[in-house]
C-alpha positions in Angstrom: -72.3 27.1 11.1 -74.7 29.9 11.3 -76.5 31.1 8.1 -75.3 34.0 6.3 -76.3 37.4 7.9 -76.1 41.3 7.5 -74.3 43.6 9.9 -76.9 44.6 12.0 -78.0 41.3 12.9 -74.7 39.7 13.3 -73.5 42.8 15.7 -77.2 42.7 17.8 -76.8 38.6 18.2 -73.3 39.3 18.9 -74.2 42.0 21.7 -77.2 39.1 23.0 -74.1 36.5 22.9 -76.2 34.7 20.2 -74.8 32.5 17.6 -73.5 34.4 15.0 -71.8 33.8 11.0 -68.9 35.0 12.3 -67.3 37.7 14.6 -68.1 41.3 13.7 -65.6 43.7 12.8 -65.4 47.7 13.6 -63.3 50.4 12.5 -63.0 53.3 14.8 -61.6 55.0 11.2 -63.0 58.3 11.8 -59.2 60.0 10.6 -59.3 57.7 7.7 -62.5 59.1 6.1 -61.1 62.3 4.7 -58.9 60.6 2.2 -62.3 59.2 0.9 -63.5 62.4 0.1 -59.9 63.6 -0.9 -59.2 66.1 1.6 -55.9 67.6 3.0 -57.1 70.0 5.4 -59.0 67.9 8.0 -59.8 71.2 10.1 -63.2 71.9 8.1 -63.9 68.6 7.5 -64.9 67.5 10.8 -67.5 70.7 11.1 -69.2 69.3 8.1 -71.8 66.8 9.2 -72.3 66.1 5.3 -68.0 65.6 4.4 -68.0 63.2 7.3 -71.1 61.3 6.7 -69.9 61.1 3.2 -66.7 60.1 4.2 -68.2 57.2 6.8 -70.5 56.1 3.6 -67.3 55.8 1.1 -65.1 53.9 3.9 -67.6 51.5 4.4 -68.5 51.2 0.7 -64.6 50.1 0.2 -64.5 48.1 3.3 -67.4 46.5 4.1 -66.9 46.9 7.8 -70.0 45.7 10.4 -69.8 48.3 12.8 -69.7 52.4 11.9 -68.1 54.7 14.7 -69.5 58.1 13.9 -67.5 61.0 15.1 -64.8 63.4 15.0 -62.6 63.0 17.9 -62.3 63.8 21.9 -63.6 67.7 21.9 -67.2 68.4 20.8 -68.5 68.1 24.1 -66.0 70.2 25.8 -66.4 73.0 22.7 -69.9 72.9 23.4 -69.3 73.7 26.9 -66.7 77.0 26.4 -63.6 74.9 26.2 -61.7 76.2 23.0 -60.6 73.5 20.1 -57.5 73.4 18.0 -58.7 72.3 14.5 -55.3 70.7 13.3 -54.8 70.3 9.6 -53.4 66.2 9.4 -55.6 65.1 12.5 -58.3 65.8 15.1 -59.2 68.6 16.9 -57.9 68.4 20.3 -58.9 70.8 23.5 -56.1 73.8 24.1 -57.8 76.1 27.0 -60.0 75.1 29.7 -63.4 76.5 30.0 -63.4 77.1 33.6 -60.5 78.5 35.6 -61.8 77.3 39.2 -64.2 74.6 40.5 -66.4 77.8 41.9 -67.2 78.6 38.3 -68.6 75.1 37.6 -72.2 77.2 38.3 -71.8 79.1 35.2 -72.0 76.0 32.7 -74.6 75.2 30.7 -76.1 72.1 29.4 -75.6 72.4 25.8 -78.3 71.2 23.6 -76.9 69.1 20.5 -79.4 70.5 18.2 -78.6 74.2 18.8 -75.1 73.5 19.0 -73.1 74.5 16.0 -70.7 71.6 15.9 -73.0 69.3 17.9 -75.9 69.6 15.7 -73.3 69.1 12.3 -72.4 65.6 14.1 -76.0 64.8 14.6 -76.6 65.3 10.9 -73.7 63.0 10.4 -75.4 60.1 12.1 -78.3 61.2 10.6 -77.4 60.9 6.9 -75.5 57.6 7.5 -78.3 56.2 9.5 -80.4 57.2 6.5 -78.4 55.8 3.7 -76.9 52.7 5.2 -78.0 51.6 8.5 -80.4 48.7 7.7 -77.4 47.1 6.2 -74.4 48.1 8.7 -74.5 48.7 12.6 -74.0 52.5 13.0 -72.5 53.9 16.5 -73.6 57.5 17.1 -70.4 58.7 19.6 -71.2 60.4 22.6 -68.0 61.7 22.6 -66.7 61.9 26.4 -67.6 60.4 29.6 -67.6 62.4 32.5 -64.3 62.0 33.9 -62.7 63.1 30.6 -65.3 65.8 29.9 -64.3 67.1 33.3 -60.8 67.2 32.4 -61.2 69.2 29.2 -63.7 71.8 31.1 -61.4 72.0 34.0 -57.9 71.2 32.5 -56.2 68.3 32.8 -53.5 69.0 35.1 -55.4 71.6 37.0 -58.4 68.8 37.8 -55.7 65.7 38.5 -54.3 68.5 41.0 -57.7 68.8 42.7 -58.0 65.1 43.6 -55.2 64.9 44.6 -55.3 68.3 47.1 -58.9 66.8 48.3 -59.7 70.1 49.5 -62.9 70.6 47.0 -64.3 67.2 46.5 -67.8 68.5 46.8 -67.4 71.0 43.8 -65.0 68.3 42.0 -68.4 66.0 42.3 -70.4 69.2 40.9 -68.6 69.1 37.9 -68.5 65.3 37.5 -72.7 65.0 37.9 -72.5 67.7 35.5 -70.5 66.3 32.9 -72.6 63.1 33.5 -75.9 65.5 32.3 -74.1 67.0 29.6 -72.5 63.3 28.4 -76.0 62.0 28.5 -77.8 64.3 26.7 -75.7 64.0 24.0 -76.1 60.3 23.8 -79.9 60.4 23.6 -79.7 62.7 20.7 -77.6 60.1 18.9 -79.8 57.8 19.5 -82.6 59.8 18.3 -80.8 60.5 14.6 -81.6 56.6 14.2 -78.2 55.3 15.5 -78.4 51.5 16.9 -76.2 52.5 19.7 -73.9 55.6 21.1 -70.5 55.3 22.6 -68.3 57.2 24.5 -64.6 57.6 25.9 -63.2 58.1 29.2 -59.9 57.4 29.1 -58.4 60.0 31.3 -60.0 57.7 34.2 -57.9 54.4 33.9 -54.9 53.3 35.3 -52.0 55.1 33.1 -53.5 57.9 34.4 -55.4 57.6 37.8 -55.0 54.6 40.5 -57.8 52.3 40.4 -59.0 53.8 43.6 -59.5 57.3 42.4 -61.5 55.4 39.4 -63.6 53.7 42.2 -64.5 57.3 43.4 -64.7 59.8 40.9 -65.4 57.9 37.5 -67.4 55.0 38.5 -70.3 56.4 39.9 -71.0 59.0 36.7 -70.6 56.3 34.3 -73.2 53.8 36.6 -75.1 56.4 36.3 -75.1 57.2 32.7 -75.4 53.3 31.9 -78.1 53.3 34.2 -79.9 56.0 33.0 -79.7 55.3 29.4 -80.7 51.7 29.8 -83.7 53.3 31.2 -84.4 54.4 27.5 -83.3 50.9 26.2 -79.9 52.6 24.3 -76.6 50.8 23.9 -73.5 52.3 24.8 -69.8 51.2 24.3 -67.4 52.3 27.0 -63.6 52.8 26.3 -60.8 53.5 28.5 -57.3 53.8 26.7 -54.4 51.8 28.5 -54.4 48.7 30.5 -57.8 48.4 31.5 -57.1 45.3 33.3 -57.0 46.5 37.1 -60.4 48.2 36.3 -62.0 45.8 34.0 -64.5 43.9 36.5 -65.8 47.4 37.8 -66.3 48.7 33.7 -68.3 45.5 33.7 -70.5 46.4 36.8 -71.2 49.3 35.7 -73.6 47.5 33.0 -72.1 49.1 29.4 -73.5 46.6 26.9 -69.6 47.1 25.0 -66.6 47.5 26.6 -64.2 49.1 24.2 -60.4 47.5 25.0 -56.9 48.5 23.5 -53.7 46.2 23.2 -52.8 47.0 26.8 -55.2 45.0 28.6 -54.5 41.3 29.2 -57.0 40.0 27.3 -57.6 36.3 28.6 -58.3 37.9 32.3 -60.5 40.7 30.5 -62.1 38.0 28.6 -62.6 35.5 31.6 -64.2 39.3 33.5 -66.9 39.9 30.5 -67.6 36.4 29.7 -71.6 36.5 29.7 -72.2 40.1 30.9 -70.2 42.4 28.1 -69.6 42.3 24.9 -65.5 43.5 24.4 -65.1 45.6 21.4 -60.5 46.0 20.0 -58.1 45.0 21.3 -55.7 45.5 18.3 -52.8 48.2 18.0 -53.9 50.5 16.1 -50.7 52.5 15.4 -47.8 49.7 16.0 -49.8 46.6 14.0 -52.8 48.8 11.7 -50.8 51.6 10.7 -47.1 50.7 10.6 -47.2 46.4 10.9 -47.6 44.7 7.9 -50.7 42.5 6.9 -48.9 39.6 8.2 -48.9 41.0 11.2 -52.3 42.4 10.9 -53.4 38.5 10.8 -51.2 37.2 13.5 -52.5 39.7 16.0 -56.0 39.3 14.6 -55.8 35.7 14.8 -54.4 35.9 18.8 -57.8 38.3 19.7 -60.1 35.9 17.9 -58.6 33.2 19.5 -58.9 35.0 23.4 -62.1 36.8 22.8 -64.6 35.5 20.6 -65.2 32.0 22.3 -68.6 31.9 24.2 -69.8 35.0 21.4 -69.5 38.6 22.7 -66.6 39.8 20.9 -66.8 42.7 17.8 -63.0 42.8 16.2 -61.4 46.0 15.9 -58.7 48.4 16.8 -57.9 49.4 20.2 -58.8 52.9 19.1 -58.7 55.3 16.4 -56.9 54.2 13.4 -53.8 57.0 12.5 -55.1 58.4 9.1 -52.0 56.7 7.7 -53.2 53.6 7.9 -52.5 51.2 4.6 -56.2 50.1 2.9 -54.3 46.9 2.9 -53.5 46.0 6.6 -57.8 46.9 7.4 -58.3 44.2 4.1 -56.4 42.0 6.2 -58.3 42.5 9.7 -61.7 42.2 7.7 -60.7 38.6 5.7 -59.0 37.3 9.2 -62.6 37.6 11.0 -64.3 36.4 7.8 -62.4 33.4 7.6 -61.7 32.3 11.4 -64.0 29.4 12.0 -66.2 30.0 15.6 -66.5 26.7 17.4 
């Protein structure tokens, strides 16, 4: 049994697949944190780097959680390029329009820059102040919001991008857009990074198989984000790489592209995903966040707990948490349950 240690320690060992106390635990409970500061209108809230660090602080405070996921959603990158946001009242803000109407237009997009940005630069000060007031004693995750697949299909449109892979008729502007998105997703990053945060993150779920064959993955999402990994491991910075879904068919080539986390939901087989990362990823979920954390019962909670410890923590390289955001509605109860199942689960 290892000695007793502090978040930061046991999630760095954990990323070195080091011996550790026990298995970390995350909560990707970014639409939790406004009931910590009592809010009902979650549209201001997440432009207010101060309410959300706040917010972060209090969560942790009452949960005692190793890992912090720092952010507020799937649409600050694509604001910050033209694409306009619906701030919803009860959840996140979402993209609505498209920025761009045609690939010829991809010219006219600028590299934002995170610290002129006015919702950019808010989330920067959220890392900041969380960084600042608890991150010697928890491991704090600056998100870089969206990788570039995704990013691309906000700027572009979802439908309207899928429709120009398919039609193959632009490939060379569709790869304009996607090295561009891969600029814009990595400057974001490294100004995480530079607010203090241990590591950044990022999601690109629009590129895995509920959405695209593995095949159009192959070509259009793996090279940006072997780039970006590449590029940031350059400047010695972590990054976690999600893709919603069953990640499965996909899951040896997220490894290769040399993410230090790869982020997993309930989906995904998790023996064979397990068996793909063993020694060269660390694998970050895989629970339900909606069927088992928000409407399951803490019974449940443990059961499903339990089955993840059981696949993924063996040989080190596992952090426990949900397959993705938590719904705001989850019960303080059922996350009680996930934290006490990882404290008391004996590592061989």
């Amino acid at each position: 049994m290892a000695k007793e240690m502090n978040s930061v320690e046991r999630t760095m060992r954990t990323l070195s697949f080091e011996q550790v106390d026990r298995v970390p635990v995350d909560l990707h409970n970014f639409m939790l944190t406004p009931r910590f500061m009592d809010v009902k209108d979650f549209s201001s809230f997440y432009r207010d780097g101060e309410a959300m660090a706040e917010g972060q602080i209090k969560a942790w405070k009452r949960f005692g959680h190793d890992v912090l996921l720092v952010e507020n959603g799937t649409a600050a990158l694509a604001e910050a390029c033209g694409v306009q946001v619906l701030y919803q009242e009860d959840s996140a803000p979402v993209a609505s329009k498209p920025a761009i109407s045609s690939l010829d237009e991809v010219d006219t997009l600028k590299i934002p820059d995170p610290y002129k940005d006015p919702l950019l630069s808010e989330l920067l000060k959220s890392t900041r102040i969380v960084v600042e007031e608890i991150g010697d004693q928890a491991f704090i995750m600056g998100r870089a919001d969206q990788g570039p697949f995704s990013l691309a299909c906000e700027i572009r449109g979802m439908s309207e991008f899928l429709l120009d892979l398919a039609m193959g008729e632009e490939l060379d502007k569709v790869h304009h857009l996607l090295d561009f998105c891969c600029q814009v997703s990595e400057r974001y990053a490294v100004a995480q990074i530079e607010q203090g945060a241990h590591a950044t993150s990022i999601g690109d779920s629009p590129s895995g198989p509920d959405m695209v064959s593995p095949a159009y993955y192959r070509e259009f999402a793996y090279p940006y984000m072997e780039k970006l990994v590449r590029n940031l491991k350059e400047k010695n910075i972590i990054l976690a790489y999600h893709i919603c879904g069953n990640a499965t068919p996909i899951i040896e080539d997220m490894i290769k592209t040399g993410a230090a986390i790869i982020e997993i939901d309930q989906k995904s087989d998790q023996k064979k995903v397990k068996q793909a990362a063993a020694g060269k990823a660390t694998l970050l979920g895989p629970v339900d966040p909606s069927e088992v954390m928000a409407s399951g019962t803490p019974e449940l909670v443990i059961e499903k707990c339990t089955e993840a410890l059981e696949n993924l923590s063996p040989g080190g390289g596992f952090i426990l948490g949900p397959g993705c955001a938590l719904p705001p509605t989850t019960p303080d109860e059922n996350i009680d349950a996930m934290i006490e199942t990882a404290k008391r689960f004996k590592l061989n």
